[in-house]
C-alpha positions as CSV (number, residue, x, y, z in Angstrom):
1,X,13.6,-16.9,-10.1
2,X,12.7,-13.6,-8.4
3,X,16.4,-12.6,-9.2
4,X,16.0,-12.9,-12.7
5,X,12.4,-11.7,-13.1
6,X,13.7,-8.4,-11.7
7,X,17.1,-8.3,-13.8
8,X,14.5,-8.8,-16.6
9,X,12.6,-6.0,-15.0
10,X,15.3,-4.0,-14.9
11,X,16.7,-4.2,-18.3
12,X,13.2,-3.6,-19.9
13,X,13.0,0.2,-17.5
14,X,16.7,0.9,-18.5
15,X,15.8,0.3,-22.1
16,X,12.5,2.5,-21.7
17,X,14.6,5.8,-20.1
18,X,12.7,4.8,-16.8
19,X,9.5,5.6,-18.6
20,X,7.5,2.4,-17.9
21,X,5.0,1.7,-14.9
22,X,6.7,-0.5,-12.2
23,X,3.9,-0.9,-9.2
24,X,0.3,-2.1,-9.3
25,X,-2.6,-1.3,-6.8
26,X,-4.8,-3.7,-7.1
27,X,-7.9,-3.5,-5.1
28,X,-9.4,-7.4,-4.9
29,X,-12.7,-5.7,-3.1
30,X,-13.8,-2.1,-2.0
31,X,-15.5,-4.0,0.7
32,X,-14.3,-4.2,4.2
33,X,-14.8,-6.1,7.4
34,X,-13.6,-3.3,9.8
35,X,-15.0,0.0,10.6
36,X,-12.1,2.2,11.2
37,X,-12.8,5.9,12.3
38,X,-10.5,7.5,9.9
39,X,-11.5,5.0,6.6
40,X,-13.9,5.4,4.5
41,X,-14.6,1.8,3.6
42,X,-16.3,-0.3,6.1
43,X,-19.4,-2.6,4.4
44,X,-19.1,-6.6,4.0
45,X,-20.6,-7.5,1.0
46,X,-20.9,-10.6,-1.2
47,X,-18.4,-11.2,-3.8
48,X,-20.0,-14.0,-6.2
49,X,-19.5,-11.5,-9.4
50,X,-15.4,-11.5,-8.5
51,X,-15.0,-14.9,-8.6
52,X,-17.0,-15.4,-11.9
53,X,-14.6,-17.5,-14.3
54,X,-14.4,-14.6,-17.0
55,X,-13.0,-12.0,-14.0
56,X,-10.5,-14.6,-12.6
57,X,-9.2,-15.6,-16.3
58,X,-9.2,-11.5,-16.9
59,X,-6.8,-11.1,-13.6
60,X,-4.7,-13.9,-14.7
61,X,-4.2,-12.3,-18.0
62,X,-3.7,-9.0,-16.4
63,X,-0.6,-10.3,-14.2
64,X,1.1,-12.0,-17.3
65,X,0.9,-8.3,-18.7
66,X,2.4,-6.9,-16.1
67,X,5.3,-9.0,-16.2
68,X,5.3,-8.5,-19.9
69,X,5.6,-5.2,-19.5
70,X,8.1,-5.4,-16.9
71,X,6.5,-4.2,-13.4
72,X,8.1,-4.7,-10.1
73,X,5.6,-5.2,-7.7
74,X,2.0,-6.1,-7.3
75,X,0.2,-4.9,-3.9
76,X,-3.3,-6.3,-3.1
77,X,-5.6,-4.1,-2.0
78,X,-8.9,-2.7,-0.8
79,X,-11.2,-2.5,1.3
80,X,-9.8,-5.8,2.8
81,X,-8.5,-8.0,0.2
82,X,-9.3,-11.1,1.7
83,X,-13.3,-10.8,1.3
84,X,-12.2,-11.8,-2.2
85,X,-11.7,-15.6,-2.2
86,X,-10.1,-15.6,-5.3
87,X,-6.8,-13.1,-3.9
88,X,-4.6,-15.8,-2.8
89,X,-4.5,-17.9,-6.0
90,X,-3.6,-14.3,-7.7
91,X,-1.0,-13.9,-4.9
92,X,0.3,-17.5,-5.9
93,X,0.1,-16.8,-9.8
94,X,2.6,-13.8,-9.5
95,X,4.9,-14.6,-6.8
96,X,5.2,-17.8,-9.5
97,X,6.0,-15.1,-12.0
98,X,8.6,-14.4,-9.7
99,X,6.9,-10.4,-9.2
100,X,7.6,-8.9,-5.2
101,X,3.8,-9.2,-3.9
102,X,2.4,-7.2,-0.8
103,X,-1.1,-6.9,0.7
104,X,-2.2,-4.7,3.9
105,X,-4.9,-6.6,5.8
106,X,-6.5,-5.6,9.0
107,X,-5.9,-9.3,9.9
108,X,-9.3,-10.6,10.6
109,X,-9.1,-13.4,7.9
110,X,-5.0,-14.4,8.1
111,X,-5.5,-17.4,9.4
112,X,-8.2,-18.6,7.4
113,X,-5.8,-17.7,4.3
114,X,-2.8,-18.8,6.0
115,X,-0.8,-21.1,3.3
116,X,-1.8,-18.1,0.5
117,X,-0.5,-14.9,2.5
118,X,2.6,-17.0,3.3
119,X,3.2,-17.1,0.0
120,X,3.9,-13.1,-0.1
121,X,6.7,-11.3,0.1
122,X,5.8,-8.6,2.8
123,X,2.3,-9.2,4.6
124,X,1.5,-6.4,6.4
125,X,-0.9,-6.6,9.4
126,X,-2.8,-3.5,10.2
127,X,-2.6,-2.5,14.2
128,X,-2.4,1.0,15.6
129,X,-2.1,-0.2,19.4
130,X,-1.5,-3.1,21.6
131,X,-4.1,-1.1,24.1
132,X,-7.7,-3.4,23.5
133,X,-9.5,-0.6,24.3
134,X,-8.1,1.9,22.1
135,X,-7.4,-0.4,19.0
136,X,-11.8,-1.0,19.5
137,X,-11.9,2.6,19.8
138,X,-10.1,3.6,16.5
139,X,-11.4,0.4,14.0
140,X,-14.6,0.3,14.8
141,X,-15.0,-3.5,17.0
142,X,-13.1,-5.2,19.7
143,X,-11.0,-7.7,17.3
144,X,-7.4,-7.1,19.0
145,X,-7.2,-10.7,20.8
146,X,-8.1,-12.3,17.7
147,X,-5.6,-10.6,15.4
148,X,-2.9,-11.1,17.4
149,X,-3.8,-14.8,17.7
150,X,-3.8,-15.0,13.9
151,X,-0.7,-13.5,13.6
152,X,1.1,-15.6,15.5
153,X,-0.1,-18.5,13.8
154,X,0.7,-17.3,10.3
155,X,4.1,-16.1,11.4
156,X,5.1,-20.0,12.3
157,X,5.0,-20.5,8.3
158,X,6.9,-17.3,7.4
159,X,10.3,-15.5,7.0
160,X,11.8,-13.5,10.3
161,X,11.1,-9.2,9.2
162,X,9.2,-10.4,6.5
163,X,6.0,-9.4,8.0
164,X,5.2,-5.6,8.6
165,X,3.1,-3.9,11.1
166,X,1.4,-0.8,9.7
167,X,0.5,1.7,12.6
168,X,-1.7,5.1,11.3
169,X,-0.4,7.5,14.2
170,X,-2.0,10.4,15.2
171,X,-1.6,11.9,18.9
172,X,-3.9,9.7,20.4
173,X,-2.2,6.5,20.0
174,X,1.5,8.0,19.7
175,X,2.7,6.8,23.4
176,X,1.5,3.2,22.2
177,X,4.2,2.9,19.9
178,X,7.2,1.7,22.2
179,X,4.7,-1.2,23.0
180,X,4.2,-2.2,19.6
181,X,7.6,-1.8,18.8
182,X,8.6,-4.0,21.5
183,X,6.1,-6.5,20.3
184,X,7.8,-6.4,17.0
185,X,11.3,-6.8,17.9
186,X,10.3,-10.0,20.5
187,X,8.3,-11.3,17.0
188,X,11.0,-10.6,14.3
189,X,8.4,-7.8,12.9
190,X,9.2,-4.5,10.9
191,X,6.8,-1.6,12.6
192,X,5.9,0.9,9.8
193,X,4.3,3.8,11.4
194,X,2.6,6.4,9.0
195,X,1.0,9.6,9.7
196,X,-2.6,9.3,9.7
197,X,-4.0,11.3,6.3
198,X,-7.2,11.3,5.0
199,X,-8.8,9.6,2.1
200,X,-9.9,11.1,-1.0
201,X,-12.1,8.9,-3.3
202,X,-14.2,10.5,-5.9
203,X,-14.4,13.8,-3.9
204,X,-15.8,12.0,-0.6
205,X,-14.2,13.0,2.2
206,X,-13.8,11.8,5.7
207,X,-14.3,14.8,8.6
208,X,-10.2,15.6,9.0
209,X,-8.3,13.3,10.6
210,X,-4.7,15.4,9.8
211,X,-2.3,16.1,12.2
212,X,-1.7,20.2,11.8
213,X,1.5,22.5,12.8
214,X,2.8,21.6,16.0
215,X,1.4,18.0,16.0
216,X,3.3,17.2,13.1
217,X,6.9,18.2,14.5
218,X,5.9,16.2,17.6
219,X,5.2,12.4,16.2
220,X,8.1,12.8,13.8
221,X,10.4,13.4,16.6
222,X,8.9,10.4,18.6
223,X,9.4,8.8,15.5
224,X,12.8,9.1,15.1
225,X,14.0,8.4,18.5
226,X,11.5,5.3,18.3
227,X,14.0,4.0,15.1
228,X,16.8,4.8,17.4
229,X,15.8,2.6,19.7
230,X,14.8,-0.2,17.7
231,X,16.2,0.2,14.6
232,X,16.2,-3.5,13.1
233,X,12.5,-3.2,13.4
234,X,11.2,0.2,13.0
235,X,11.4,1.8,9.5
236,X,9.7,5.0,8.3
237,X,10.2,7.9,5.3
238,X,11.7,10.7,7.1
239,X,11.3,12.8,4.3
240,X,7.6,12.1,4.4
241,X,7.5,14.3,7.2
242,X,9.0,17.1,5.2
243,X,6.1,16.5,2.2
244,X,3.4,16.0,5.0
245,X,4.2,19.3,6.7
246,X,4.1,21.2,3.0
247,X,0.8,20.4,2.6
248,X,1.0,17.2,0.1
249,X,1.3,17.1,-3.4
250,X,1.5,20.4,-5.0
251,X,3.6,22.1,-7.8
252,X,6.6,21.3,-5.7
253,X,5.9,17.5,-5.3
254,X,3.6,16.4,-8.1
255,X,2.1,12.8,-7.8
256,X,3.3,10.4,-10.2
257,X,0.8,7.7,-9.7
258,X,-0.5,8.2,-13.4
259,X,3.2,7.0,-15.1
260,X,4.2,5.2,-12.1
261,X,1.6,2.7,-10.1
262,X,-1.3,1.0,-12.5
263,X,-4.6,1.2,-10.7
264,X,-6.4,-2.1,-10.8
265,X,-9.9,-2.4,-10.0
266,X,-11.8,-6.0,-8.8
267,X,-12.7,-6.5,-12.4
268,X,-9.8,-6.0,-13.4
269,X,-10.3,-2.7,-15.2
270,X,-7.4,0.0,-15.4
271,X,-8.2,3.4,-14.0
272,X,-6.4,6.5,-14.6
273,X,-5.2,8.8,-12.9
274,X,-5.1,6.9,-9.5
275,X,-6.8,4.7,-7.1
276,X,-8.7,7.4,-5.7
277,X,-9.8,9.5,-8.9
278,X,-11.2,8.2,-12.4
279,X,-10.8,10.0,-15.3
280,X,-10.5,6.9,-17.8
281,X,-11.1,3.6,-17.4
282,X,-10.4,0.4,-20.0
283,X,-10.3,-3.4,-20.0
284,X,-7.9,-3.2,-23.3
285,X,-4.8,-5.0,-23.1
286,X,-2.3,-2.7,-21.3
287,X,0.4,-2.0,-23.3
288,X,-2.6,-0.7,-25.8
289,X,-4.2,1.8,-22.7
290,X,-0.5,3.3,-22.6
291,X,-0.5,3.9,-25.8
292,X,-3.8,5.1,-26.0
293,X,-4.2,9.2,-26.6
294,X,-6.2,9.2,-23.2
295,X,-3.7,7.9,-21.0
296,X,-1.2,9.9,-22.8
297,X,-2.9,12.9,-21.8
298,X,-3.6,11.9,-18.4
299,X,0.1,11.2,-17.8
300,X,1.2,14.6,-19.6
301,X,-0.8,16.3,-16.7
302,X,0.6,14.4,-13.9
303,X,3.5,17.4,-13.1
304,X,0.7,20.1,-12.8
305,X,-2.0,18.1,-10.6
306,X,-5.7,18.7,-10.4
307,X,-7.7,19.9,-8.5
308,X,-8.5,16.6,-5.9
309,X,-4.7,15.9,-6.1
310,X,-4.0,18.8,-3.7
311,X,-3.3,18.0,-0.3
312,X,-3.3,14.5,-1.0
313,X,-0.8,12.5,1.4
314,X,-2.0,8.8,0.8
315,X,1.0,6.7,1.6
316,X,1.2,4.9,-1.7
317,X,1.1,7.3,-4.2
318,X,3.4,9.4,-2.1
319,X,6.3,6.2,-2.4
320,X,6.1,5.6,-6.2
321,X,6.9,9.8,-6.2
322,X,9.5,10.0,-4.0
323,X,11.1,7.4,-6.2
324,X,10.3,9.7,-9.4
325,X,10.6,13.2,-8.2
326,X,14.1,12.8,-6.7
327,X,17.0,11.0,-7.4
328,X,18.2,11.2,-4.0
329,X,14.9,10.7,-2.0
330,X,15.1,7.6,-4.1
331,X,18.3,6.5,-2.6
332,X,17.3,8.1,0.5
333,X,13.8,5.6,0.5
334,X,15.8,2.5,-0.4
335,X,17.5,3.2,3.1
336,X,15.0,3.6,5.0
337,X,13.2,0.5,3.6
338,X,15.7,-1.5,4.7
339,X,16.0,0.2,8.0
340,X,20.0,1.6,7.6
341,X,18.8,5.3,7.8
């Protein structure tokens, strides 16, 4: 089914001169259960007013108009997206749709969730070090035993490299990284290491967490002798590096998050321009927000920035532009996604 969904997919972007949205953030809570030192979530709340029956039937509705509209992929999001008891019947309801589904999780509630997440096509568990000490250090509690222990147990019901471990490196946990990577290959595991950056929402801003000159050059040349040495299970975008080191997204490498990745909120409102940044919000239908003069506008802007877009080097934003700006770093990002480059 998957195979035709996206032949479908594909037909309806060809048709459109590559115009249409094909990625959706959708972030199920801004609540989290983890207190990470470079995140700005990290408060567990209640989520009664998510699961209400007019939000669920709103999400349901949204995901059939994704696939109307032809969109690839659907990425669950938050804060932690499993706070929100409703996220694995949405995971269900698209991957029945036959959409590729994704969802970053610091792992705390994996195996409570097990039979939903192993419905996904690429879970990704968040772990910057197989040191206890330092993974306390960095997200806030001393929760390493019992991630790994859920991992394990959800990997018995899952694919071999269909599972991802995401890894924010910075110096301090650089020389962990053969560890985890060993951990990975004895597990069947993809290792996605990523530059820590910091977090922009609404103009709130973490103290910097950046790596700067030198300190770049350094952890992507680890990097890229880490692929070499495992390089069924370690995958990266080299040219991330390049766009990390230029200061973000500028002039030269606008973000194409407006035209590119829909920004879905728990209520299942659509804001533009990204995740991060609202400038207009709507629960119309979305095909009619597209078309709207608003969006329009937003999305006409998206090649000159504003002001909070500057500097930005948030992972997601920065794939869906890769893709758009270039062709060839869109060859070059297929590649590295599946670990030939």
């Amino acid at each position: 089914m998957k195979y035709s969904y996206i032949a479908k997919c594909g037909l309806k972007h060809l048709t459109s001169g590559f115009k249409l949205p094909y990625m959706v953030m959708f972030e199920t809570t801004l609540m989290c259960n983890m207190f990470c030192e470079y995140c700005i979530f990290g408060e567990e709340g209640k989520f009664n007013d998510l699961q209400t029956r007019a939000v669920r039937d709103r999400i349901f509705k949204r995901i059939d108009e994704f696939c109307d509209m032809g969109i690839f992929a659907l990425s669950f999001s938050g804060g932690e997206p499993l706070l929100n008891p409703s996220t694995c019947d949405y995971i269900a309801y698209a991957e029945e749709k036959g959409m590729w589904t994704s969802m970053p999780t610091n792992g705390l509630l994996i195996r409570k969730y097990a039979d939903g997440v192993a419905r996904l096509g690429m879970l990704e568990v968040s772990i910057d070090s197989l040191n206890v000490q330092r993974f306390a250090k960095r997200r806030g509690m001393d929760a390493l035993p019992k991630i790994i222990a859920n991992l394990e147990f959800v990997l018995t019901k899952r694919k071999p490299f269909a599972t991802q471990i995401n890894a924010a490196v910075n110096l301090e946990n650089l020389e962990d990284l053969p560890e985890l990577a060993e951990f990975c290959k004895q597990h069947n595991l993809v290792l996605h290491p990523e530059a820590v950056h910091n977090v922009m929402r609404g103009g709130e801003l973490l103290p910097d967490a950046e790596l700067h000159g030198a300190e770049i050059d350094k952890v992507e040349m680890f990097l890229r002798e880490l692929r070499a040495a495992y390089p069924k299970n370690v995958r990266f975008y080299s040219h991330y590096y390049a766009f990390y080191r230029n200061g973000g997204f500028g002039p030269r490498f606008p973000c194409r998050h407006p035209s590119k990745l829909i920004s879905m909120k728990p209520d299942g409102s659509i804001h533009l321009p990204c995740a991060f940044k609202t400038l207009h919000q709507s629960q119309a239908p979305l095909k009619e927000i597209f078309a709207s003069d608003a969006a329009k506008q937003i999305i006409a802007q998206e090649t000159t920035l504003w002001d909070f877009c500057n500097g930005c080097k948030i992972g997601c934003p920065y794939e869906v532009s890769a893709f758009t700006n270039s062709p060839m770093l869109a060859l070059e990002s297929g590649l590295n996604f599946l670990r030939i480059i």
